[in-house]
C-alpha positions as CSV (number, residue, x, y, z in Angstrom):
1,X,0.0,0.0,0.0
2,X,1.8,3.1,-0.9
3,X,0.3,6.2,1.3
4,X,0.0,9.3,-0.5
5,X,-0.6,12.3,0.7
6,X,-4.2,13.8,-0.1
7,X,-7.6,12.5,-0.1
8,X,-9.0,9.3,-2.1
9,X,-5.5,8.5,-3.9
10,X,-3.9,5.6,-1.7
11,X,-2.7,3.1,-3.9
12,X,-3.1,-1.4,-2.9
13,X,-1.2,-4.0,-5.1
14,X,-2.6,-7.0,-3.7
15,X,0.0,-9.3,-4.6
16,X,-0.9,-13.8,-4.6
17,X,2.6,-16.0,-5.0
18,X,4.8,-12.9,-5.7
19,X,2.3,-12.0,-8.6
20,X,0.5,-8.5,-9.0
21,X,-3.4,-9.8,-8.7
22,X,-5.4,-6.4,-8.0
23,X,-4.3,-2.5,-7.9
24,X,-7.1,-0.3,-6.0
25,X,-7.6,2.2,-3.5
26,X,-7.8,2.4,-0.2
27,X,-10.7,3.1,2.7
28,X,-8.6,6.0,3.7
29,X,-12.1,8.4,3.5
30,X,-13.9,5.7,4.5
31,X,-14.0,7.4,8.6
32,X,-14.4,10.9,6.8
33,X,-18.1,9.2,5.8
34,X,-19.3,7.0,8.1
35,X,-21.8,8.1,10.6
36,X,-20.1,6.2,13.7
37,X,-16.3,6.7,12.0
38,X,-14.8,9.2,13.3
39,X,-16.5,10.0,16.4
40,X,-15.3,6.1,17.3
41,X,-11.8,7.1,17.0
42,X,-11.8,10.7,18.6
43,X,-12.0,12.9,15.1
44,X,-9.0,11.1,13.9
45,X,-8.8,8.8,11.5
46,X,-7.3,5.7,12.3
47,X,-4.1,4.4,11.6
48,X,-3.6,1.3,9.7
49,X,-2.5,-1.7,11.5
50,X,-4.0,-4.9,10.6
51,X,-5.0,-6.4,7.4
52,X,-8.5,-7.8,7.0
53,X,-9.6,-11.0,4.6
54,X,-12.8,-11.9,3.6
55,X,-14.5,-13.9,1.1
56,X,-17.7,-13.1,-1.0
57,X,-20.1,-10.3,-1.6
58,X,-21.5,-8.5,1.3
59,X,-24.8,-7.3,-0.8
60,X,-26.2,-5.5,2.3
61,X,-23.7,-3.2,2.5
62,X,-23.2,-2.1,-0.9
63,X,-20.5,-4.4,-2.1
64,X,-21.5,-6.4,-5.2
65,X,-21.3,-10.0,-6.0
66,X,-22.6,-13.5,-5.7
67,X,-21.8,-15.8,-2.8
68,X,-20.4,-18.8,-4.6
69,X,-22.8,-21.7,-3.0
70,X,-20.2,-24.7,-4.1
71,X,-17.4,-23.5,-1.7
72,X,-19.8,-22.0,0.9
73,X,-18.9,-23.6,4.5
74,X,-15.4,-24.7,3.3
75,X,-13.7,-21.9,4.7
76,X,-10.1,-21.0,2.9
77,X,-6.4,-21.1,4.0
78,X,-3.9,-18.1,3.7
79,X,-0.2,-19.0,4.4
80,X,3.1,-17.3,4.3
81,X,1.5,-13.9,5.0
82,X,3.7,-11.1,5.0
83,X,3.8,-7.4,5.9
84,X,6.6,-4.8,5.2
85,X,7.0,-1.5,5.8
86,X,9.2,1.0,4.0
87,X,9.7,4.4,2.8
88,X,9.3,4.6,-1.4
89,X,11.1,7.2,-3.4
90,X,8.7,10.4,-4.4
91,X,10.8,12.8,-6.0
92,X,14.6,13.1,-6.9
93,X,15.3,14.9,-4.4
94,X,14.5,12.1,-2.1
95,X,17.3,10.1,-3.7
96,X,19.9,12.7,-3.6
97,X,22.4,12.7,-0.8
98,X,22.4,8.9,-0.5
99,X,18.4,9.1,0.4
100,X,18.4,6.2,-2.1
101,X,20.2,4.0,0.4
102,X,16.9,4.2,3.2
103,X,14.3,4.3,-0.1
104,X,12.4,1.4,-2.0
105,X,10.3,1.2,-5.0
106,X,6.4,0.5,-5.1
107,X,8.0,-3.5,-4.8
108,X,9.8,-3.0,-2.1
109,X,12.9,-3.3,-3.9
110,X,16.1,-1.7,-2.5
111,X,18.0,0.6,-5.1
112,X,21.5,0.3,-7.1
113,X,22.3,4.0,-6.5
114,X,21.2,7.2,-7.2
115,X,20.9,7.0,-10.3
116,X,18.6,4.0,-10.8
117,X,16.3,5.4,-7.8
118,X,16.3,9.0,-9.6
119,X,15.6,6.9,-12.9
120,X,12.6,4.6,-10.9
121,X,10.8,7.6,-9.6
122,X,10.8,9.5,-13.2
123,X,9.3,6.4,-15.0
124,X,6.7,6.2,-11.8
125,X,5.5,9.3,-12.3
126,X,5.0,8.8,-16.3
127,X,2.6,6.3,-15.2
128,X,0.5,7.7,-12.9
């Protein structure tokens, strides 16, 4: 999940086996909405620290889809779950004066040198 500042423009790669599966968003406004959101977690929106699974549609609550009846009651198993957490290179700037040593890309990936960071970000931004 890369954090960005600003409303609405978090970015998830859901990765399965080390392949890229999903890109989306984030419930970062989700608390700015919610009748009971914010006022649960004192005007301030929470800060992320779990990561939630689930299976299906959940019609009553907006999220479409069909429940699929042949697996239903088999439950599922996730394995070799992991969560990492690093800074990503947003500018140039950010890889000069060996900032590309503590940076990463989207991946996680560490960088070469300044140059390939510098060279990372620039190609980044041409595809957002």
């Amino acid at each position: 999940m890369d954090f960005v500042d600003g409303p609405g423009n978090d970015v998830v790669r859901v990765y399965v086996d080390g392949v890229l599966r999903h890109t989306g968003a984030s419930w970062e406004t989700y608390y700015n909405y919610d009748a009971n959101g914010r006022s649960n977690f004192g005007g301030a929106t929470p800060a992320v620290n779990r990561v939630m699974f689930r299976t299906g549609s959940d019609t009553h609550r907006g999220v479409p889809g069909d429940p699929a009846p042949e697996t239903l009651g088999r439950g599922f198993l996730i394995d070799g779950v992991y969560v990492a957490a690093f800074s990503v290179a947003t500018s140039a700037e950010s890889c000069r004066n060996d900032g590309w040593r503590d940076l990463r890309d989207a991946s996680g990936r560490p960088f070469r040198n300044q140059g390939d960071c510098v060279s990372w970000v620039r190609s980044a931004r041409r595809d957002r």
